[in-house]
C-alpha positions as CSV (number, residue, x, y, z in Angstrom):
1,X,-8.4,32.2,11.0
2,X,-4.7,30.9,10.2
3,X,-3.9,27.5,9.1
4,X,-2.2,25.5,10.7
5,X,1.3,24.5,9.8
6,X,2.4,21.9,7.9
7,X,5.1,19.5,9.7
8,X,8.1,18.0,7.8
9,X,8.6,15.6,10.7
10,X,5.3,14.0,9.6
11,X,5.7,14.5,5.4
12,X,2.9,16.7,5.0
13,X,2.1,17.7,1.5
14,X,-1.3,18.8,0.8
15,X,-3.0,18.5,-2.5
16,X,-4.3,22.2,-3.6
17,X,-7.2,20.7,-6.3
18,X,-9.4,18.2,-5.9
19,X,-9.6,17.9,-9.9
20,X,-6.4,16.0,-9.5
21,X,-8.1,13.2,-7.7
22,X,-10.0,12.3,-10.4
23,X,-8.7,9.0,-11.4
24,X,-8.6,8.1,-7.6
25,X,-12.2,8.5,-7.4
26,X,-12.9,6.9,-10.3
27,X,-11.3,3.3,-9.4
28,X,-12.4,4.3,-6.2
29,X,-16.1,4.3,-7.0
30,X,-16.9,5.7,-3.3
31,X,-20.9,6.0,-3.8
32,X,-22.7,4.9,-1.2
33,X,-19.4,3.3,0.7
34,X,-17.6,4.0,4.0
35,X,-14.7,5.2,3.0
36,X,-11.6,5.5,5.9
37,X,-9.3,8.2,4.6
38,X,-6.0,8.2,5.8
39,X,-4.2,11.6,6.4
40,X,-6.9,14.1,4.8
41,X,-4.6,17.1,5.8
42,X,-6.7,20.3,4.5
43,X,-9.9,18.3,2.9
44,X,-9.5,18.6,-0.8
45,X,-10.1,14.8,-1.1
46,X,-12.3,14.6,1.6
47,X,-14.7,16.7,-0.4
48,X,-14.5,14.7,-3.3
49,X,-15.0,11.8,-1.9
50,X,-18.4,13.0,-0.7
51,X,-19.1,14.7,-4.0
52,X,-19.1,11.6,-5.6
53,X,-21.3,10.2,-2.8
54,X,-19.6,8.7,-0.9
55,X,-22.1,7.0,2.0
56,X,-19.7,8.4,4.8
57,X,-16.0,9.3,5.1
58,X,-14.0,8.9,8.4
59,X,-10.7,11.2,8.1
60,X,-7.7,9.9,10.1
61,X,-5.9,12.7,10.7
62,X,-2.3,12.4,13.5
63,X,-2.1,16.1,13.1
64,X,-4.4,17.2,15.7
65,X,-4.4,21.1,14.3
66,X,-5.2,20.0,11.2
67,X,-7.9,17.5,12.7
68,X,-9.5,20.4,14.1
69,X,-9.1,22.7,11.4
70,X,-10.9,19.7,9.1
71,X,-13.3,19.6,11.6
72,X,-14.1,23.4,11.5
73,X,-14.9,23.0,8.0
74,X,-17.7,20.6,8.5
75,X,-20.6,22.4,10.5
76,X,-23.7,21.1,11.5
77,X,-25.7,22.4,8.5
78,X,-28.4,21.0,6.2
79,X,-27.3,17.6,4.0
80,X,-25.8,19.4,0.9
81,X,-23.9,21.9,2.4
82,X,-20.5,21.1,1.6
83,X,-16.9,22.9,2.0
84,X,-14.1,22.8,0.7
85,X,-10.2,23.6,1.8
86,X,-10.6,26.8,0.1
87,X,-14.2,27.7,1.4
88,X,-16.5,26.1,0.1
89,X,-18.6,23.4,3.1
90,X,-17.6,20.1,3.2
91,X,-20.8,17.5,3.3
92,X,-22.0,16.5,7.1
93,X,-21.2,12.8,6.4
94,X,-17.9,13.7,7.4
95,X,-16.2,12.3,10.4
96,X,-12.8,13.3,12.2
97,X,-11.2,10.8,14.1
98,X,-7.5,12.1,15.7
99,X,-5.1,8.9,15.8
100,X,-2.4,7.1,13.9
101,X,-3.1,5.4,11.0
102,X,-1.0,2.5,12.2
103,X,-3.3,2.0,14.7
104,X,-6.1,1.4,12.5
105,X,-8.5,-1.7,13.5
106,X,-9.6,-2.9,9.9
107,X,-11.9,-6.0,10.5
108,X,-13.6,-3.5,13.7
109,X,-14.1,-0.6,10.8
110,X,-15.9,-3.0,8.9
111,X,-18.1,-4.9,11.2
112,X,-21.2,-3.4,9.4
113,X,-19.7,-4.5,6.3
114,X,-16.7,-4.0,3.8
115,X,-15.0,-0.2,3.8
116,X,-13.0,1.4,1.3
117,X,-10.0,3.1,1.8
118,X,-7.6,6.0,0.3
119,X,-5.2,8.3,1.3
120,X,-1.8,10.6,0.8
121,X,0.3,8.6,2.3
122,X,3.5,10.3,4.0
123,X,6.7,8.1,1.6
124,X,8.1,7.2,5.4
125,X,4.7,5.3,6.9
126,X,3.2,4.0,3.4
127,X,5.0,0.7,3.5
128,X,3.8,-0.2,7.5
129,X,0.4,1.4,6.6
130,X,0.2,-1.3,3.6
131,X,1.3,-4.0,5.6
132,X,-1.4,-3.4,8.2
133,X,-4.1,-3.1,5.5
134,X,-3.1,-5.9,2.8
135,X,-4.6,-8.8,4.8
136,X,-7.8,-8.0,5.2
137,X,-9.6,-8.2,2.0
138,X,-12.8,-9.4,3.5
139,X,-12.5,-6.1,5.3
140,X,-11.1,-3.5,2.7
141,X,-12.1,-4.7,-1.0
142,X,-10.5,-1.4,-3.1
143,X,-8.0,1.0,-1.8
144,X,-6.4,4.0,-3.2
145,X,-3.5,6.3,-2.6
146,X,-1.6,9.0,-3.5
147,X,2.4,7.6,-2.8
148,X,5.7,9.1,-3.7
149,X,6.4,8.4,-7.4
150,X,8.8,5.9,-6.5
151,X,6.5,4.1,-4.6
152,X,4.1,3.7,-7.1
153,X,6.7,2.2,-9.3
154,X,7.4,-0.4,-6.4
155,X,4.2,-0.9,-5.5
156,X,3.4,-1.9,-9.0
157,X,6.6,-3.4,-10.0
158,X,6.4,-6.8,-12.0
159,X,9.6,-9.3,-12.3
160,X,12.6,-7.3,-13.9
161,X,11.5,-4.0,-13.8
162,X,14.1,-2.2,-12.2
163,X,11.9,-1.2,-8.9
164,X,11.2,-4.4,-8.5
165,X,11.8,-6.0,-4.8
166,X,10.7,-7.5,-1.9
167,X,7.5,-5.0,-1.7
168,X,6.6,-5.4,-4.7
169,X,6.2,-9.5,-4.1
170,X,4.3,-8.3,-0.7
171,X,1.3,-6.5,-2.7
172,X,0.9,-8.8,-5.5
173,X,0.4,-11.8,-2.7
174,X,-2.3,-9.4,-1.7
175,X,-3.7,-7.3,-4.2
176,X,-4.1,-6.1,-7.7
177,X,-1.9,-3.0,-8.0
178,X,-2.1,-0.7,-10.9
179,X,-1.1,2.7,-11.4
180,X,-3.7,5.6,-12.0
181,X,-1.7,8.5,-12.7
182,X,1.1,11.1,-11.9
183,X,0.8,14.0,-9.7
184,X,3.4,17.0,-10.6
185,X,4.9,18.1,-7.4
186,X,3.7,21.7,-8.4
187,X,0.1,20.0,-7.4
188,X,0.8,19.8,-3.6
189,X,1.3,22.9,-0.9
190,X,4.4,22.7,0.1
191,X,6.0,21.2,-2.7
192,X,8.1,18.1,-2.5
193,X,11.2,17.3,-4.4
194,X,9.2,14.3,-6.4
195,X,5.8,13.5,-8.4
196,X,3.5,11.8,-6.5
197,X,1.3,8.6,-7.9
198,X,-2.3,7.8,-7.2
199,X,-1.8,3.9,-6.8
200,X,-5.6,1.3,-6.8
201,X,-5.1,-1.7,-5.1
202,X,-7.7,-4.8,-5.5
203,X,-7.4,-6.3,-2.4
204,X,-7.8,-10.8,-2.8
205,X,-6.7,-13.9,-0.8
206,X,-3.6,-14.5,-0.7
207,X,-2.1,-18.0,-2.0
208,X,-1.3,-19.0,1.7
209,X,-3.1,-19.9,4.7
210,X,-3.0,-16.3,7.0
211,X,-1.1,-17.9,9.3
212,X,1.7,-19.1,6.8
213,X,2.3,-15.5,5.0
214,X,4.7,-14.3,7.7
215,X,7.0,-17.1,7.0
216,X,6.8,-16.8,3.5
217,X,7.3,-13.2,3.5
218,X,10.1,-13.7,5.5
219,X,11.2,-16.0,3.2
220,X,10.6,-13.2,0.2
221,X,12.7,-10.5,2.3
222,X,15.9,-13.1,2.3
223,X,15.7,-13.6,-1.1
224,X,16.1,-9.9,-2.2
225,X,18.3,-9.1,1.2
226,X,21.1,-9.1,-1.1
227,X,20.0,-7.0,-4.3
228,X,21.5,-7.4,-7.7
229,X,23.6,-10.5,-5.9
230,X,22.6,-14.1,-7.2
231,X,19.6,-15.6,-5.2
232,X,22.1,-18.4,-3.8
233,X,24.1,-15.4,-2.1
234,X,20.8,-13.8,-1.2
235,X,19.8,-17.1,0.4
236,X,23.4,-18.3,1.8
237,X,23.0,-15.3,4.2
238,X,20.4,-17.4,5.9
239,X,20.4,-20.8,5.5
240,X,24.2,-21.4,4.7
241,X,25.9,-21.4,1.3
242,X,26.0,-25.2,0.7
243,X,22.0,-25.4,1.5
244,X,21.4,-22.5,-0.6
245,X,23.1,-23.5,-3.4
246,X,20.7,-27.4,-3.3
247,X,18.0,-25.2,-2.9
248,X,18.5,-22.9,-6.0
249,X,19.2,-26.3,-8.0
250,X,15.9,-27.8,-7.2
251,X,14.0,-24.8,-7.5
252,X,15.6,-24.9,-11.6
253,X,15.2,-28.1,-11.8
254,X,11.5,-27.3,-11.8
255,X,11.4,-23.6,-13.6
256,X,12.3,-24.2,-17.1
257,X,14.2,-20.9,-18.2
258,X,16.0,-20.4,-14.5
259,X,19.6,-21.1,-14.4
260,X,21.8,-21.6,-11.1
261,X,22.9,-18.0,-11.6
262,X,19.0,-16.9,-11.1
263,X,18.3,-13.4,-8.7
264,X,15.5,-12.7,-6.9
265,X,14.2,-10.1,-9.6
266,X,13.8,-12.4,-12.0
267,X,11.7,-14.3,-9.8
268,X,7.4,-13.6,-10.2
269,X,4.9,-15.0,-7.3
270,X,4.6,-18.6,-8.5
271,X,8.4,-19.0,-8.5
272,X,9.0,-17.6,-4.8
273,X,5.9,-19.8,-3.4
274,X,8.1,-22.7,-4.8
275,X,10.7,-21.7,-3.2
276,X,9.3,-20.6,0.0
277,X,8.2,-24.3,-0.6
278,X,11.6,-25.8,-0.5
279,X,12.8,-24.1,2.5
280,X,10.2,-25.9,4.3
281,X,11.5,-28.7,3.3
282,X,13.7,-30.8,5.1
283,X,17.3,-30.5,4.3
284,X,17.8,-34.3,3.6
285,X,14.6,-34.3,1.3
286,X,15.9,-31.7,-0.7
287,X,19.2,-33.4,-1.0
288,X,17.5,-36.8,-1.7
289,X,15.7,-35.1,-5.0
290,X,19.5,-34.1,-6.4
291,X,21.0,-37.8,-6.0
């Protein structure tokens, strides 16, 4: 029976081993979980997954030919009999759900308790898949995906590294982020033009109240609006240039090291919550701690 197709529209690049997953699995650690895999494509990390015992797997697959064609693979057979993309059975614990990723109800997928998730993650939905997932780590404790190399250096990105941004702030609020290791683009069917990264994120609270994360993230996206520019520019954008500039000034006047000439990279977690902190504050009181 043919395959189906694989879409550019929708960034499909299957994996063609499941060896390569290895270090996903491993931070993984998938026995005896739920795991809700996003994008599963063909199955090769589907059936590792369940090789490593995972308690159950739900594949969320948009494609609905390749949805099916996943779905072919996994017969009703006797536990044990297993698949993979090139033949072999995938495991009955397998279930195919067709839908968009986006759509995903995390704190309804984990009523019974907390799920993993993992994923290849197309480079143009990875960023609003992560948003949607990041806040619930009551829900999703460990996640792991395979991104667009570039993403992974994002993704991971401390203050002044030169992928550093406004992303990069969003998952450390949320998560512990590490890299696990580079995929050669020769690894996917059809091949991109870039390496892929397996990415594990620790999902924990975040410093804020839910309810107060928008704003500060809102706050975090101002203050890198205006890259390689001076956070006073960055800020002035928003709040006006005079205000920015009493707002930089206290934010030194509490950060030894930080000058008025400061930028947004340069700026980690703690020093962003101080100045998401600041904004809050009323104009008057901010002036009133410079006179």
């Amino acid at each position: 029976m043919e395959r189906p197709r694989y879409k550019k529209s929708l960034g499909q690049h299957h994996l063609v081993s499941g060896a390569i997953c290895a270090p996903l699995v491993a931070f993984l650690r998938p026995a005896g979980q739920m795991v809700v895999e996003i994008g599963p494509g063909g199955g090769v990390l589907t059936a590792e997954l369940l090789e490593a015992g995972a308690g159950r797997v739900v594949a969320w697959e948009v494609d609905l030919p390749w949805a099916a064609e996943l779905a072919r693979q996994s017969p009703q057979g006797r536990p044990g009999d297993e698949r993979l993309a090139d033949g072999r059975m995938l495991h009955h614990r397998l279930q195919v759900v067709v839908g968009d990723a986006l759509d995903l109800d995390w704190p309804a997928l984990a009523a019974a308790g907390p799920v993993l998730a993992a994923g290849n993650l197309p480079y143009n939905v990875a960023t609003p898949i992560l948003e949607r997932l990041l806040p619930h780590h009551r829900a999703v404790p460990r996640a792991a995906f395979l991104v667009q190399w570039e993403v992974g250096e994002r993704l991971v990105a401390g203050p002044g590294d030169a992928a550093y941004g406004s992303l990069s702030v969003l998952v450390a609020a949320y998560a512990g982020a590490r890299l696990l290791g580079r995929v050669r683009r020769g690894s996917f069917r059809p091949p991109p033009k870039v390496d892929g990264a397996f990415v594990g994120l620790t999902l924990r609270q975040p410093p804020l109240p839910a309810d107060q994360m928008p704003a500060f993230l809102a706050t975090v996206r101002l203050a890198f609006s205006r890259r390689r520019k001076t956070l006073r520019n960055a800020l002035a954008s928003g709040i006006g240039r005079e205000r920015a500039g009493r707002v930089v000034e206290a934010l030194v006047a509490t950060r030894p090291g930080l000058t008025p000439a400061v930028r947004a990279e340069a700026l980690g977690l703690p020093e962003l919550l101080d100045l998401h902190r600041l904004l809050l504050r009323p104009a008057e009181v901010v002036d009133f701690m410079h006179t």
